[in-house]
C-alpha positions, 0 to 999 in steps of 0.5 A: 467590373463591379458596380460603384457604392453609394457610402454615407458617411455620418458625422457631426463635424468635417473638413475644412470646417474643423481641423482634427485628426478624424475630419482630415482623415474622412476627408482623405478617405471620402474624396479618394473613394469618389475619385475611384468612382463611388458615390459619396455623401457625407451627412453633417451639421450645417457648418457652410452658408448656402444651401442644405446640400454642397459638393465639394471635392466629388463629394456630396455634404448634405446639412441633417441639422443646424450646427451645434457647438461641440463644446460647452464649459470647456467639455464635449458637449452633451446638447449637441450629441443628442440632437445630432443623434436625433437628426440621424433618424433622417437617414431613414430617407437617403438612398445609401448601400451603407452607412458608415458613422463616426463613433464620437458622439456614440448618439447617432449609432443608436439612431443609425442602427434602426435606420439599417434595421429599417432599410435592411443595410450594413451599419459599420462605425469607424471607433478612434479611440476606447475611453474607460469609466475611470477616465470618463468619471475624471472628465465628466465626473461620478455619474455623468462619467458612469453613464458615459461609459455605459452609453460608449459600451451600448453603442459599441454593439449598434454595427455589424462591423467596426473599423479600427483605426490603431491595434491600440484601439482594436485591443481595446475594444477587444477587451471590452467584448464587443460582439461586433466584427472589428476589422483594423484600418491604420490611417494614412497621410498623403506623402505626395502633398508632404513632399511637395508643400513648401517650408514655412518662411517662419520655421520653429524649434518646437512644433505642436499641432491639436485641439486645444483641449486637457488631455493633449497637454498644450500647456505641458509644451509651453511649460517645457519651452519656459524650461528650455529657455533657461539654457536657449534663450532663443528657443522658438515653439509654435502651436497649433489649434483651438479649443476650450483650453485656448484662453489657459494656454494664452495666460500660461504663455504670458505668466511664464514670458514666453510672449517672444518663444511661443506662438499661437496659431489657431489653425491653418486653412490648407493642409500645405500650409500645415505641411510647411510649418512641419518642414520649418520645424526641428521637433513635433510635440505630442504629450497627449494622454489619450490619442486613437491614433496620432495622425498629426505625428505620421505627418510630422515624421513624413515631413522629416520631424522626429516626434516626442510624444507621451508614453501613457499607455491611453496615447496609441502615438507612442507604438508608432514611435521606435524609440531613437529612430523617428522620435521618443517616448516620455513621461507626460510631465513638463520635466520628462518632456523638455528633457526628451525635446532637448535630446531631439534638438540637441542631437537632430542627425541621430533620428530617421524621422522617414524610417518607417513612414513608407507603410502609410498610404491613403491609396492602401486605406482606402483599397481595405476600406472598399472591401468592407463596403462592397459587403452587402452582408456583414456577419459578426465574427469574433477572432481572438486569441489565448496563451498559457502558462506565462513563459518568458517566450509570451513576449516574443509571442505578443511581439507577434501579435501586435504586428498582426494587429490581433488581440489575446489573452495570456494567462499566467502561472506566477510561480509555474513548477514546470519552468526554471525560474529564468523561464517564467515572465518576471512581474515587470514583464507582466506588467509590460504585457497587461498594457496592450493585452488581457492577463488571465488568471491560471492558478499559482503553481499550474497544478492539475485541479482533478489531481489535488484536494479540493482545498488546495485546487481553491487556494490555487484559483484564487490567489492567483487571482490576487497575485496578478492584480497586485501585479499589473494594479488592475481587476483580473476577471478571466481564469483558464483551467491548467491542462483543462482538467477540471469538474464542477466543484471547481467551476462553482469555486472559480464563480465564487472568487470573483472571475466572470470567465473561464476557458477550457481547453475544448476545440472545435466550437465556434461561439462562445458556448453558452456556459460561460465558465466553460468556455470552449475554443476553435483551436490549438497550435499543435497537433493533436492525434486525438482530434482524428474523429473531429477533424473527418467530419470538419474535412466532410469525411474527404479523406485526403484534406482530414489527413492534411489537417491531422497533419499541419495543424496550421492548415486546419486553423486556416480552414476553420478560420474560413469556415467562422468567416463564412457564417459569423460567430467566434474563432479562438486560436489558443496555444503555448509560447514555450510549445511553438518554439519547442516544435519550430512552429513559428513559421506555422503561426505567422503564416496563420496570423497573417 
């Protein structure tokens, strides 16, 4: 029998004292773990009367600072990320086998970090949501915003192991290069107590529940019920939650005269009484524009609620949605939203809210969580994937990829003379792709580079580069050589048009290399007679595994996948959509995926 962990949880606000997503998610995640028998501390501000140190629900809450408003000026507040942080350092006196710290504030990673170095302890962050400069310069503005998105990357590379909470942010952290392992751990809801709560006696048309805060677009929910009153005068909408943007919501509901349509409830104290509200509910509104996960609207369909929530793609709720059957994506503008609510209201028994809700258990979360924490050593390994070429296929093969919840890179010829036009991904495919993965550049055409003139090997590295970016509207930073043939003059053109990476199509590496505009990979989804030398000496020389693995190249990936796990480092698969399916090896790569 193995032995119980003494986890520490660091993080500046907790249930029941404050009622967001990641606080109910800690909360079911941390009295579970002590219920299983391991020793549990959670070390917060002092949000109780008493004592530094409470017990609630087999777990131990200890105060390591004053409580501190989150918010000042209607912003998350910079003042009490910094003296939270500070209070961290404290840790450098508990006893804990490791530590666990939220990644909002970003501060206490800092601190958290040379506590473990100290202590020689595993420091794993659990990251909600990744947040770009772009949308940190509108809420903070130019400098302030700048410097956010600089302390967000820095923190990013504190742990030895982030858990992810979405494939949405693990492909973004991904895409930011962080160095750390990233392990995905979808949250879960308690469908016992979902089943068991009660129905509100007041029941309501419109459900809304959140922090009251700009990007969750409240206001948007209020506007689309003054729109809808038009046609149901009756109409009814609750909403849910608190914050800064409370006394904005309130003028709004007064300005429009929907004192009788909507009301507003700053919370609830329990999560049943949460629950019956959904349960009273026809539709849950979710028109947020930045969510890491969306654990509100799990609940809502576990309570039998289709769910219309945003379809920016900074908001991770809408992969949770299959459009028609649990709810509906729109665009995030009061129009958009009253049309998808009245879709919702006006046909209810067309949606299956609980379709898919089965998949999320607290008990599953809990049981991959455990796994990381028994670790006493946690050893960066870096997993990705790369595709080329830009074959229709890639969405098949990206289909793939985000049920595993794995992120790649698909670099892509715009106009590949090897393929039929009917073959290549249109640009609005591209564009698909470019929401939930990195698009590389891999030359116009998909010429050899060593088989054409300089000149023209240069107008091909670049104008791809430029095709691309008008394309899906945003920076293409990496490059991949066609069939990896290049040599140095094309090395120093690709440096000079702009790219910060280029991959080749070496094997058997398990970094990054120290080059990196010739970048090596792990391996090719194919099979590869040429390899045999290489594959002897990974098989140790033993003769019948160097003959399985020339053979079953879905084997030697696998076994060189254990060989990066065991001692850290990079493990990049890399392929062609067009070539697994040519070979029938879509079996192959999900058995590897997996």
């Amino acid at each position: 029998m193995q032995r119980p962990v003494r986890i520490a949880f660091v993080t500046d606000a907790v249930y029941p004292y404050n009622l967001g997503g990641k606080e109910r998610r800690l909360h079911e995640i941390s009295t579970r773990l002590a219920k299983s028998g391991h020793d549990v501390h959670i070390y917060t501000m002092n949000w109780w009367d008493g004592g530094h140190t409470i017990r609630q629900d087999g777990v131990t809450l200890h105060a390591i600072s004053r409580l501190h408003p989150l918010y000042k000026g209607g912003r998350r507040s910079i003042g009490e990320a910094l003296w939270f942080g500070l209070a961290t350092l404290k840790m450098a006196f508990a006893r804990f086998d490791v530590i666990d710290v939220d990644s909002m504030p970003f501060f206490p990673l800092f601190s958290a970090r040379l506590v473990c170095w100290l202590r020689h302890k595993p420091l794993i962050a659990t990251w909600h949501e990744v947040t770009d400069r772009a949308t940190w310069q509108a809420y903070l503005g130019p400098t302030s915003g700048r410097m956010a998105s600089l302390i967000e990357h820095a923190a990013s590379a504190m742990p030895n192991l982030i858990v992810s909470n979405s494939v949405h942010t693990t492909s973004r952290l991904h895409k930011t290069g962080v160095r750390a392992a990233v392990i995905t751990v979808p949250l879960g809801v308690n469908l016992g107590a979902i089943e068991a709560a009660p129905s509100a006696q007041a029941g309501s048309d419109v459900l809304f529940v959140g922090r009251l805060l700009s990007h969750k677009n409240a206001d948007l929910v209020v506007r689309a019920i003054g729109m809808l009153k038009a046609s149901r005068p009756t109409i009814s909408c609750t909403i849910v939650g608190d914050g800064p943007e409370r006394p904005q919501i309130e003028a709004l509901i007064t300005e429009l005269g929907l004192q009788d349509n909507v009301r507003l409830l700053p919370g609830v104290d329990r999560d049943t009484e949460l629950y019956g509200l959904m349960k009273a509910a026809k539709v849950f509104a979710l028109p947020s524009v930045r969510e890491g996960f969306g654990l509100a609207a799990v609940e809502a369909n576990a309570a039998g609620l289709p769910v219309v929530t945003s379809s920016h793609s900074d908001n991770a709720t809408r992969d949770l949605i299959e459009e028609g059957v649990n709810g509906l994506t729109v665009a995030p503008n009061a129009k958009d939203l009253a049309k998808g609510l009245e879709t919702v209201l006006s046909n209810p028994k067309k949606f299956q809210p609980k379709a898919n809700i089965a998949g999320y258990d607290w008990n599953q979360v809990v049981s991959q969580l455990t796994k990381a924490y028994r670790t006493p050593t946690i050893k960066p390994l870096t997993v990705t994937t790369s595709w080329d070429d830009g074959h229709v296929l890639d969405l098949k093969l990206a289909a793939l990829l985000k049920r595993h919840h794995l992120a790649g890179t698909f670099y892509v010829s715009p106009q590949d003379r090897e393929f039929m036009a009917a073959d290549r991904l249109t640009p609005d495919q591209v564009r698909e792709l470019a929401d939930d993965f990195e698009i590389g550049a891999h030359t116009v055409t998909h010429p050899r580079l060593t088989q054409v003139p300089l000149a023209e090997a240069e107008a091909e590295i670049r104008e791809s580069k430029h095709q691309l970016e008008r394309m899906v509207g945003k920076p293409i930073t990496t490059f991949c050589y066609p069939g990896g043939a290049y040599n140095a003059d094309h090395v120093r053109i690709t440096q000079a048009a702009g790219y910060s990476y280029a991959r080749t199509t070496d094997r058997f590496a398990f970094s990054g290399g120290a080059r990196p505009f010739e970048t090596p990979t792990t391996v090719h989804a194919y099979r590869h007679w040429s390899d045999v030398f290489k594959i002897v000496r990974f098989a140790r020389f033993n003769p019948l595994a160097a003959l399985d693995y020339l053979l079953n190249w879905d084997h030697l990936a696998m076994a060189m996948f254990d060989r990066a796990q065991s001692r850290g480092g990079v493990f990049h698969l890399w392929g062609h959509s067009w070539e697994i399916d040519a070979n029938h090896d879509w079996t192959r790569l999900e058995r590897v995926l997996t």
